[in-house]
ZAKOLRO-113321 format. One line per field, with one value per residue: x, y, z of N, C-alpha, C in turn; residue in three letters; chain. Coordinates in Angstrom, 1 decimal. Layout:
BEGIN
n_x <- (X|...)
n_y <- (Y|...)
n_z <- (Z|...)
ca_x <- (X|...)
ca_y <- (Y|...)
ca_z <- (Z|...)
c_x <- (X|...)
c_y <- (Y|...)
c_z <- (Z|...)
fiti <- (ALA|...)
kolnu <- (A|...)
END
This chain:
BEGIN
n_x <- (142.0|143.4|144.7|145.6|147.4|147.8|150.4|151.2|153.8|153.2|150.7|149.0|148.3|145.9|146.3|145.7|146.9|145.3|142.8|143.9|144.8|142.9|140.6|142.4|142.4|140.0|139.7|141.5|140.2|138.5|139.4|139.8|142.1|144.4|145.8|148.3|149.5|151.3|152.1|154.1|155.3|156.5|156.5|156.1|153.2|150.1|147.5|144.5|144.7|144.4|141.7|141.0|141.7|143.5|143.2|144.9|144.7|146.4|148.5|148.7|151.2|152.1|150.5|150.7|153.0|152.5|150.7|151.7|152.7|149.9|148.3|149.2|148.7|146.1|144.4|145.1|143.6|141.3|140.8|141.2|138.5|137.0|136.8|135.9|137.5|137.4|136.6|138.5|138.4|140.2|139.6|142.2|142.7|139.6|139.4|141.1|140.3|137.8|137.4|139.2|141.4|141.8|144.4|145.8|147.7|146.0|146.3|145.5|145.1|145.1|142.9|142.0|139.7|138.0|135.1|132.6|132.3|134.3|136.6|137.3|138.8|139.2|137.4|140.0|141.1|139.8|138.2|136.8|136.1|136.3|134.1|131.6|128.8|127.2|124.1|123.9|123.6|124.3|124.5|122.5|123.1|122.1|123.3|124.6|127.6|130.1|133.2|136.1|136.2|138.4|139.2|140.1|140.0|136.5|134.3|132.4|129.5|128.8|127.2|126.7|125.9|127.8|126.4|123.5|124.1|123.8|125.4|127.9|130.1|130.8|130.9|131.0|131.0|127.9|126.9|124.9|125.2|127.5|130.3|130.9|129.6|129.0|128.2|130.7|133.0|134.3|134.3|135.4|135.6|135.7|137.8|139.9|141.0|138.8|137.6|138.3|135.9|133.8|132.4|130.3|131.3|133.7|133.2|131.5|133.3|135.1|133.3|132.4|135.2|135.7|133.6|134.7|135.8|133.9|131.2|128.4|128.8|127.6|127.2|125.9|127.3|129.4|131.3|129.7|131.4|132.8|131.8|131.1|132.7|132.9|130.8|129.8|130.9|130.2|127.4|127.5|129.0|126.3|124.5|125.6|125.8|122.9|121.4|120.0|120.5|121.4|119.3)
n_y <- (77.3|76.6|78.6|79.5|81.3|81.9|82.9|84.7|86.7|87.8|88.5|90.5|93.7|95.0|95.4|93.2|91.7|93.0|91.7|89.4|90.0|91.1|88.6|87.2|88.8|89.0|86.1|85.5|87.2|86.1|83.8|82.1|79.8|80.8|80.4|81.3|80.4|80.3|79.7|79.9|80.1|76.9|76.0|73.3|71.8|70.9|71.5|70.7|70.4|72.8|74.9|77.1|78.7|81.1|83.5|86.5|89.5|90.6|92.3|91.5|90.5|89.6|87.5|86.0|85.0|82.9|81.3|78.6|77.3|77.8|75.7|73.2|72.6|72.2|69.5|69.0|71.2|71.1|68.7|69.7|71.6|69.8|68.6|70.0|72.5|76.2|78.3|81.9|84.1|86.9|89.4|88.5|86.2|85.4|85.2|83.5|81.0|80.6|79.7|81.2|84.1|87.3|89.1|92.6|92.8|91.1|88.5|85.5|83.2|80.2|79.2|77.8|76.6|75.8|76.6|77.9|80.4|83.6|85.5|88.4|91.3|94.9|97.2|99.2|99.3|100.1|100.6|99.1|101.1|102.4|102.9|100.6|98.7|95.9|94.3|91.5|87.7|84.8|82.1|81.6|84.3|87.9|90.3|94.0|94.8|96.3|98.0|99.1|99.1|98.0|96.6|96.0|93.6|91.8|90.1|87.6|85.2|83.8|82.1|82.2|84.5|86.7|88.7|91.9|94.5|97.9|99.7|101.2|99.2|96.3|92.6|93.5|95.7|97.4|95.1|94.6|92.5|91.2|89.4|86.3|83.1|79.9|78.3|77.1|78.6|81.6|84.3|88.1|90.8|93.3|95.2|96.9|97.3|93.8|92.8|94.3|96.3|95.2|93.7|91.4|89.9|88.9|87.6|85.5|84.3|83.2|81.6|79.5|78.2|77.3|75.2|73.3|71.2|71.1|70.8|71.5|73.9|77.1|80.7|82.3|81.0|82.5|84.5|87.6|90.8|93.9|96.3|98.9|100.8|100.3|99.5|102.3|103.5|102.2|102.8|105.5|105.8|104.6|106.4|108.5|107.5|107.2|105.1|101.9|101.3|97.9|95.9)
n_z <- (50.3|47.2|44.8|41.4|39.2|36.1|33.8|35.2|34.6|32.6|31.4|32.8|32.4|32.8|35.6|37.1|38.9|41.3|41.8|42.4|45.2|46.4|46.8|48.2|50.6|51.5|51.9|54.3|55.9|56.9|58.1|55.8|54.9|52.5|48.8|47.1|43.6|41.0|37.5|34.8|31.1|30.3|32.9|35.0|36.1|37.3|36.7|37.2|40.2|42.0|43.1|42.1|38.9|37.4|34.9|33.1|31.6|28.7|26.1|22.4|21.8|23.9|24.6|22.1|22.7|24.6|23.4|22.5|24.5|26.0|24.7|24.7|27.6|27.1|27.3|30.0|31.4|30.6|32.4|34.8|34.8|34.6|37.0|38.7|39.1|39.4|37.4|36.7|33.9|32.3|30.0|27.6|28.6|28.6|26.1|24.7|25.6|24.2|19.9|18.2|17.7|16.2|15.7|16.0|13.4|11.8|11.9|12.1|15.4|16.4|19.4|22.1|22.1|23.6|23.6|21.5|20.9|19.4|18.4|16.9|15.1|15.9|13.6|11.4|13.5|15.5|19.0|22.0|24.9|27.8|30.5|32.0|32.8|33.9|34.0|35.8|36.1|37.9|38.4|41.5|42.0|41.6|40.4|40.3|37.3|37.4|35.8|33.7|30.5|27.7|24.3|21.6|20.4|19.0|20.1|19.4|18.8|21.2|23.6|26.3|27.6|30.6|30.8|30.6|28.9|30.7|30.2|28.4|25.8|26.0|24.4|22.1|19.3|20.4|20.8|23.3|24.8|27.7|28.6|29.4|30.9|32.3|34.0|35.1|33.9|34.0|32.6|31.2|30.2|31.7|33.2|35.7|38.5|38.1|40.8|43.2|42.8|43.0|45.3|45.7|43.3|44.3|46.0|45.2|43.2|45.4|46.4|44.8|44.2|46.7|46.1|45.2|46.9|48.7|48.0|48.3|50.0|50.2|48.8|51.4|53.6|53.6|56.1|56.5|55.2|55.9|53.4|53.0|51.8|49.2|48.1|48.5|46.5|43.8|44.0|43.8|40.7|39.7|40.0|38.6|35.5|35.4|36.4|38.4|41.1|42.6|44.5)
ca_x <- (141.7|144.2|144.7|146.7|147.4|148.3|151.0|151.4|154.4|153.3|149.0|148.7|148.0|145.4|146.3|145.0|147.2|144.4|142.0|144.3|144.8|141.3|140.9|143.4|142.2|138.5|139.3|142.2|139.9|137.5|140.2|139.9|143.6|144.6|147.4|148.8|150.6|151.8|151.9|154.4|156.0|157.5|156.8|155.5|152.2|148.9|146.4|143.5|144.7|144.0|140.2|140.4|142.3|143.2|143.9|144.5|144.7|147.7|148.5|148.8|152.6|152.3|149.5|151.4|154.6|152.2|150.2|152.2|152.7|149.0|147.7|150.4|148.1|145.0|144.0|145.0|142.8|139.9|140.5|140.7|137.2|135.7|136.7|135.2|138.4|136.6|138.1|138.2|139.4|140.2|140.2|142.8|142.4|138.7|139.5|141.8|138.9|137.4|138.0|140.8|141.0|142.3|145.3|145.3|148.0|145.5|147.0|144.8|145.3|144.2|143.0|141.7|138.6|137.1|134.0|132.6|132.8|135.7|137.3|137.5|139.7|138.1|137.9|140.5|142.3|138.7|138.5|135.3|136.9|135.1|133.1|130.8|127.8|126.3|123.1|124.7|123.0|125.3|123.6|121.8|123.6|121.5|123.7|125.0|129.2|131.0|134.3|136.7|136.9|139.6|139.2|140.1|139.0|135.1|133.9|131.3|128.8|128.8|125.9|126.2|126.7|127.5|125.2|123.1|124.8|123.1|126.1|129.1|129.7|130.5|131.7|131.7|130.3|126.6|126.7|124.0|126.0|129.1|131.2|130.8|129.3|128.2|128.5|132.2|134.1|133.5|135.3|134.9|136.3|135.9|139.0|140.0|140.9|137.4|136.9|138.0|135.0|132.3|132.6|129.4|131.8|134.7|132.7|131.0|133.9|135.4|132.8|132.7|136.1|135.3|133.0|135.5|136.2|132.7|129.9|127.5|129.1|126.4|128.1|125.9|127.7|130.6|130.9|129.9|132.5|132.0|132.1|130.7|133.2|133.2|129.3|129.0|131.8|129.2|126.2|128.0|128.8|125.1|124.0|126.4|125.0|121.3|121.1|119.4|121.4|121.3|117.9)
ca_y <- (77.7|76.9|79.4|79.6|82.7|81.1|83.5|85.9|87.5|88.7|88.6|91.4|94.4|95.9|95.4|92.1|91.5|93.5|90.7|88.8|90.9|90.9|87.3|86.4|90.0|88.5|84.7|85.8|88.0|85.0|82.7|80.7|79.4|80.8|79.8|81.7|80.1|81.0|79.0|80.2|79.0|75.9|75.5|71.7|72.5|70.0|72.6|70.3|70.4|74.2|75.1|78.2|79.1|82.8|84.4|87.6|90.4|90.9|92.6|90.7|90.6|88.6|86.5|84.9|84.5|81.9|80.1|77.2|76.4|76.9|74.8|72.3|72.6|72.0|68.4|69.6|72.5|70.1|68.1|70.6|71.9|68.2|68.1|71.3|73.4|77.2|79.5|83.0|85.0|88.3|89.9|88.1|84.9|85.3|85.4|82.4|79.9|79.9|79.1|81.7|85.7|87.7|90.0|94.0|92.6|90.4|86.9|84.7|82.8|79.6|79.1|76.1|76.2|75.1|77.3|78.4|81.9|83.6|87.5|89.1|92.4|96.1|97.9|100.0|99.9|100.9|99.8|99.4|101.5|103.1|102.5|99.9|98.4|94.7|93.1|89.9|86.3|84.1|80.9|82.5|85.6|88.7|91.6|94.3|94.7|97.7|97.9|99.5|97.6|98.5|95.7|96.2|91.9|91.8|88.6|86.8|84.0|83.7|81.4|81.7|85.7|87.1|89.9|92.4|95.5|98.9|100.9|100.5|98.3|94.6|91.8|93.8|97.0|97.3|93.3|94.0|91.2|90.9|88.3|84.9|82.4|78.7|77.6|76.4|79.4|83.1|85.2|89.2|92.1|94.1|95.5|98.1|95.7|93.8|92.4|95.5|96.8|94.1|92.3|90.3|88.7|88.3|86.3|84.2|83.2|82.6|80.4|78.4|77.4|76.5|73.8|72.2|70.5|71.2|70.8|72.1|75.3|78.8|82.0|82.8|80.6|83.3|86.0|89.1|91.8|95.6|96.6|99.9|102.4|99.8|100.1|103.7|103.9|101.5|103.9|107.0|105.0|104.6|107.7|109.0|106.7|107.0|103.3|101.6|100.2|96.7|96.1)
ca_z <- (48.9|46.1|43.4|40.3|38.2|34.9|32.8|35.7|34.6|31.0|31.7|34.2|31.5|33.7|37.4|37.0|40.7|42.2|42.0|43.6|46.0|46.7|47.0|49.6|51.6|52.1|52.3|55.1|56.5|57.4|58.6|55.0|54.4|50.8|49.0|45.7|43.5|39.7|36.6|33.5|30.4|30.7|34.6|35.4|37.1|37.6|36.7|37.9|41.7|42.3|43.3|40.4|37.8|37.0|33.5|33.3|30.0|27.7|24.6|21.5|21.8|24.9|23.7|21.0|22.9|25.4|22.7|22.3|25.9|26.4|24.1|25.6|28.7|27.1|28.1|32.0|31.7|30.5|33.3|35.8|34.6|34.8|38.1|39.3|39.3|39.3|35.9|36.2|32.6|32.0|28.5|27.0|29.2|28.2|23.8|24.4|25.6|22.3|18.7|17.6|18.1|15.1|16.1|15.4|12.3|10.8|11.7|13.0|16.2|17.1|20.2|23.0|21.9|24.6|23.5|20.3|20.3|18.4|18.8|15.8|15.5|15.4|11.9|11.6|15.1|16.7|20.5|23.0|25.8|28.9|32.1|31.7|33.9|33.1|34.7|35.7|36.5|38.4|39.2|42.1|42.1|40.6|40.4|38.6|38.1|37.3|35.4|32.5|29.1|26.8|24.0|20.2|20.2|19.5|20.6|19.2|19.1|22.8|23.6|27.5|28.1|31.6|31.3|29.9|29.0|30.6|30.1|27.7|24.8|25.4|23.9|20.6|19.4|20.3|21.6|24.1|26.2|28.3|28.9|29.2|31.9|32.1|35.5|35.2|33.4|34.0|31.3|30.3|29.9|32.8|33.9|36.6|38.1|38.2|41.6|43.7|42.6|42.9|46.2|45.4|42.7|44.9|46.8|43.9|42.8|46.3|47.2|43.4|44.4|47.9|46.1|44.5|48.4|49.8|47.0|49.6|50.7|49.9|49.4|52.3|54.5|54.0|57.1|55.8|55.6|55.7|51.7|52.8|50.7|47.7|47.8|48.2|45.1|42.9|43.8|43.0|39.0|39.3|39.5|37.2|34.7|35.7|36.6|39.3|41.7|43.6|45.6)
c_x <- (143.0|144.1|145.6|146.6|148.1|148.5|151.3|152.2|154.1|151.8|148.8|148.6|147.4|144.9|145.4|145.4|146.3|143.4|142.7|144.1|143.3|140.8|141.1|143.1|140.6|138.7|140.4|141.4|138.6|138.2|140.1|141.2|143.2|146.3|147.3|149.3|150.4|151.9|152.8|154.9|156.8|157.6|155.3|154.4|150.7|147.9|145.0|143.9|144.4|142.3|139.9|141.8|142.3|143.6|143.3|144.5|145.9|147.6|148.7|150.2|152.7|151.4|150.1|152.3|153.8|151.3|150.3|152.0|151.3|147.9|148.3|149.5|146.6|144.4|144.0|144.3|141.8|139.8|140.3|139.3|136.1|136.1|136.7|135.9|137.5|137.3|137.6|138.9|138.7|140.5|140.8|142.8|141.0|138.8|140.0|141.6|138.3|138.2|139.3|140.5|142.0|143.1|145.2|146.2|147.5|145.6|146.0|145.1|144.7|144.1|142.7|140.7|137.6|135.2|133.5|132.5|134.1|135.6|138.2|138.2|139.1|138.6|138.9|140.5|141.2|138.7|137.2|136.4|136.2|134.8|132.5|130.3|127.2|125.3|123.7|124.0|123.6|124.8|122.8|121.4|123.1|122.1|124.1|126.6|129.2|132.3|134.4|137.0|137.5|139.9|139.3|139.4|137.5|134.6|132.5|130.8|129.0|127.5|125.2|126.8|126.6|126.4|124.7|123.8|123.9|124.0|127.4|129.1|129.8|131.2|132.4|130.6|128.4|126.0|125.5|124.2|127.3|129.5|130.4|130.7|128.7|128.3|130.0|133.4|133.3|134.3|134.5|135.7|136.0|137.0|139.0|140.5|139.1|137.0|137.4|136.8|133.5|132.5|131.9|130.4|132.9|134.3|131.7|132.2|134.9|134.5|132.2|134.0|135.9|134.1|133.3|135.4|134.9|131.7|128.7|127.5|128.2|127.4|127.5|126.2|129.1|130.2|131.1|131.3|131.6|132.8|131.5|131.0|132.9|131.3|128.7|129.7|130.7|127.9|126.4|127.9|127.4|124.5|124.5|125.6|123.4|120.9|121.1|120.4|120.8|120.0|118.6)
c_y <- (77.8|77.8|79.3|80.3|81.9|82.7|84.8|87.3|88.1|88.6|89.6|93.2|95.6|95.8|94.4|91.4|91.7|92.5|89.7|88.4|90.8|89.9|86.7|87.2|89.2|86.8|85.1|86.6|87.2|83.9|81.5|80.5|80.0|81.1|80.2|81.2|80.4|80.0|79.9|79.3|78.3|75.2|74.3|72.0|71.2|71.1|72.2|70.0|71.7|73.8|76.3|78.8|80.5|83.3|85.4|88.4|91.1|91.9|91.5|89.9|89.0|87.6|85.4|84.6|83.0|80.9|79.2|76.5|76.1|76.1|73.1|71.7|72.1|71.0|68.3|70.4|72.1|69.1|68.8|71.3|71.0|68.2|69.2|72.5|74.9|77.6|81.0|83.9|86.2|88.8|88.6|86.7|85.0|85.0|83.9|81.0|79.5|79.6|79.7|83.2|86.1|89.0|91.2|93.1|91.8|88.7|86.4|83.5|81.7|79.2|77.8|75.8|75.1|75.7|77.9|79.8|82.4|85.0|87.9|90.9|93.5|96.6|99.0|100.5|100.5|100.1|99.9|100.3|102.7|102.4|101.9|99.2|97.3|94.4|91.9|89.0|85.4|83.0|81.8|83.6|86.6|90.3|92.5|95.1|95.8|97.5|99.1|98.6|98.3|97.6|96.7|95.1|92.6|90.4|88.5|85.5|82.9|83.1|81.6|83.2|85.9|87.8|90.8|94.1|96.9|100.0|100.9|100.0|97.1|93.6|91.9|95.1|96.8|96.0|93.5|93.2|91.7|89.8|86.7|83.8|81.1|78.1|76.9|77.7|80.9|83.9|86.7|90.2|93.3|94.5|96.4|97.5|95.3|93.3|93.5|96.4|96.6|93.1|91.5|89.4|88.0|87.3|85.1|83.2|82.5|81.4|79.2|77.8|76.8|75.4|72.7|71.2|70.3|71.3|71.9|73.5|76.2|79.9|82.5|82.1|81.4|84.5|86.9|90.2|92.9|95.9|97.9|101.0|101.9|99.8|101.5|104.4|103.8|102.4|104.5|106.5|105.2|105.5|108.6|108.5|106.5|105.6|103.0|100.5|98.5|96.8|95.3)
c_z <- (48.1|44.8|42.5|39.1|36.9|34.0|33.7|35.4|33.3|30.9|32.5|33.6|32.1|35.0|37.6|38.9|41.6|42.5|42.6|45.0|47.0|47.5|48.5|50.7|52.4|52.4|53.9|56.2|57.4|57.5|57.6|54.7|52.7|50.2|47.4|44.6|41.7|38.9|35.2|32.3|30.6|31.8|34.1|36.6|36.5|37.9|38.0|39.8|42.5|42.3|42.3|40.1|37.4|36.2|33.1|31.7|29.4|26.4|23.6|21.3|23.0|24.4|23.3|21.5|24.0|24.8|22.3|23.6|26.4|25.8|24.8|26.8|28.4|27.8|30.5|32.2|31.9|31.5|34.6|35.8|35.1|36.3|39.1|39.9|38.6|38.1|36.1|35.0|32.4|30.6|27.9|26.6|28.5|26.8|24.0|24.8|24.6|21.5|18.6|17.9|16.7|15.6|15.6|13.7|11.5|11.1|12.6|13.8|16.8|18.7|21.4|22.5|22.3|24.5|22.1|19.8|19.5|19.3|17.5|15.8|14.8|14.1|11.9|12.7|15.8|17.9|21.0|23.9|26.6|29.9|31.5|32.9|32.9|34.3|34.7|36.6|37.0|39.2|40.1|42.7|41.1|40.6|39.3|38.4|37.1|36.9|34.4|32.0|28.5|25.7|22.6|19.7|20.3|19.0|20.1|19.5|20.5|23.3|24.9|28.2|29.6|32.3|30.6|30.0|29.2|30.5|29.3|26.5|24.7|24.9|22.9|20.6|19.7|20.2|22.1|25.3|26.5|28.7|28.4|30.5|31.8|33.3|36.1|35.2|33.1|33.3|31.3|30.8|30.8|33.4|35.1|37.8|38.4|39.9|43.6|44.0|42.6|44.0|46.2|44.8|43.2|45.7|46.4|43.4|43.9|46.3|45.7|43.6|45.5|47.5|45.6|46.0|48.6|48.7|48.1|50.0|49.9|50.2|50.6|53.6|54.9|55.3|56.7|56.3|55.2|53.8|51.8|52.0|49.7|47.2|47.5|46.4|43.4|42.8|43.2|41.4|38.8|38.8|38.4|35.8|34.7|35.5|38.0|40.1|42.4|44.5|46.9)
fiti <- (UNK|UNK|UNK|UNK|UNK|UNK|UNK|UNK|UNK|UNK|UNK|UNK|UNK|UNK|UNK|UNK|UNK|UNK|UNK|UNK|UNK|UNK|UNK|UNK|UNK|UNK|UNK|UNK|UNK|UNK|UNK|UNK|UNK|UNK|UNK|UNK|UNK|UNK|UNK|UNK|UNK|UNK|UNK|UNK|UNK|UNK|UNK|UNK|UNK|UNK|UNK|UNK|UNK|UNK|UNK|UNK|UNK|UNK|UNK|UNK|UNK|UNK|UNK|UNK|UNK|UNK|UNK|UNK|UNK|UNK|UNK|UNK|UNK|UNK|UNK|UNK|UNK|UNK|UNK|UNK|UNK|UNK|UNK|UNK|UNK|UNK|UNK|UNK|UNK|UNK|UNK|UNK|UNK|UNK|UNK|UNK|UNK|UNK|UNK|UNK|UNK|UNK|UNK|UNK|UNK|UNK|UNK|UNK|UNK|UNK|UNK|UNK|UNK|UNK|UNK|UNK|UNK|UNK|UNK|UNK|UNK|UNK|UNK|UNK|UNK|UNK|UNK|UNK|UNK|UNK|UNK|UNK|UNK|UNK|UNK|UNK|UNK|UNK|UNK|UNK|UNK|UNK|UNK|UNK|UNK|UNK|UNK|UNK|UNK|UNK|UNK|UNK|UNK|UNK|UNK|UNK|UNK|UNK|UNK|UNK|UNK|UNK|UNK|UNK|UNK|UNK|UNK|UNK|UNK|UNK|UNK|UNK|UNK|UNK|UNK|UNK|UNK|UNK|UNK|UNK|UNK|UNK|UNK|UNK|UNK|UNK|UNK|UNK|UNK|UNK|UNK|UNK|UNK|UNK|UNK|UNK|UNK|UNK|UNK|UNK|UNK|UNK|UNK|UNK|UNK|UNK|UNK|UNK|UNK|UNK|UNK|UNK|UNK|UNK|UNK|UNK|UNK|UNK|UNK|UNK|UNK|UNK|UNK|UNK|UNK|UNK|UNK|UNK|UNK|UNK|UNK|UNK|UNK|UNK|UNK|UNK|UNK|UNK|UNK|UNK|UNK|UNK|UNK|UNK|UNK|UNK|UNK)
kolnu <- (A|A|A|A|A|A|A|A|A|A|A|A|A|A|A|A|A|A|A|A|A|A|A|A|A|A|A|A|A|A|A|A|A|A|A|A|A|A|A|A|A|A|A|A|A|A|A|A|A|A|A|A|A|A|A|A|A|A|A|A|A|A|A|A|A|A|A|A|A|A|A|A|A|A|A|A|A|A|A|A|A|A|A|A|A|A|A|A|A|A|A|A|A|A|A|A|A|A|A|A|A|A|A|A|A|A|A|A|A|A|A|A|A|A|A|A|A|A|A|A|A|A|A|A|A|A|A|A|A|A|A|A|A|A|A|A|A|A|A|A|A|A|A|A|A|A|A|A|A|A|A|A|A|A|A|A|A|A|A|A|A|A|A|A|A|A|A|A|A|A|A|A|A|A|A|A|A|A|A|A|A|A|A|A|A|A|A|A|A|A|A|A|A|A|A|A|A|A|A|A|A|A|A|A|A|A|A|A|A|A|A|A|A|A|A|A|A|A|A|A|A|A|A|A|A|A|A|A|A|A|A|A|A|A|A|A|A|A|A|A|A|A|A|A|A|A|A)
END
């Protein structure tokens, strides 16, 4: 399993590594070869040869210092998509899929616009920011994920949301939805980092890249691992929240 963190050194805002981290811990841990590798400004990289793509959550500062180079990239992005390279975005990576995001100073930002949603900037420096719990639908995957969002961006007109929101705020204030999913590109704003905390999704989007190679492959052809602490961590949230966990 090829990966490629795209902007590693100035994307990694909130321990975005950890999903890494994650990653390489469970594919290693079932004898799947996995192979790291990084992507910054200026470096000569063939996006479409990786099995998934990883962009992580920045400030606005960083943002703008990489939106030349990755526009630069677009057409490689688009072909790594068509040719069933997996995408996971975080925050920032998430905003800069669509049309344009509007910075806390007003300036607006265009972006790849691979998607027609936008990210419009909170009224007066307001933020979503908290725990948050979505119902999430994931081709055949019916769970429900657990994170911290910290977004001043509120994302709209999102046609293909991740999930329904039972705890939190979302894409934007009182959204209802989170993130963003269509069978190719998983985007949202769950931080903490997010796949620490949700082994179901570490192993969704493991095995979405294992179909780049193997069309065929079932996440339940993965060998279970023990997720016992990370399960009882997710209860505990639940209850806290008076929300029904996982059947």
């Amino acid at each position: 399993m090829r990966v490629c963190w795209m902007y590693h050194d100035i994307m990694d805002l909130y321990g975005d590594k950890g999903n890494m981290l994650v990653l390489s811990k469970r594919c290693k841990d079932r004898g799947i070869p996995f192979e790291l590798d990084t992507c910054g400004i200026g470096e000569e990289k063939d996006l479409s040869s990786y099995d998934l793509l990883f962009f992580g959550g920045g400030a606005d500062k960083e943002q703008l210092s990489l939106i030349p180079d990755l526009l630069s990239r677009k057409e490689n992005i688009a072909k790594a998509i068509d040719e069933k390279t997996f995408v996971l975005l975080i925050c920032g990576g998430y905003q800069m899929f669509g049309k344009y995001y509007v910075a806390a100073d007003g300036s607006k930002i265009e972006c790849l616009g691979f998607y027609d949603y936008r990210t419009e900037t909170g009224a007066e420096g307001s933020r979503c920011i908290g725990n948050i719990v979505i119902d999430a639908q994931l081709d055949d995957l019916h769970t429900k994920m657990v994170g911290f969002e910290n977004h001043g961006g509120q994302t709209v007109g999102v046609d293909h949301p991740l999930g329904k929101v039972l705890y939190g705020c979302g894409n934007s204030f009182d959204a209802g939805w989170e993130g963003f999913y269509d069978g190719k590109v998983l985007g949202t704003y769950l931080h903490g980092p997010l796949l620490p905390k949700n082994p179901k999704i570490a192993d969704f989007v493991i095995t979405k890249a294992l179909q780049k190679k193997d069309p065929g492959f079932q996440m339940s052809d993965l060998q279970p691992l023990d997720d016992t602490l990370e399960n009882s961590a997710r209860e505990a949230l639940f209850k806290r929240f008076e929300i029904e966990g996982d059947k």
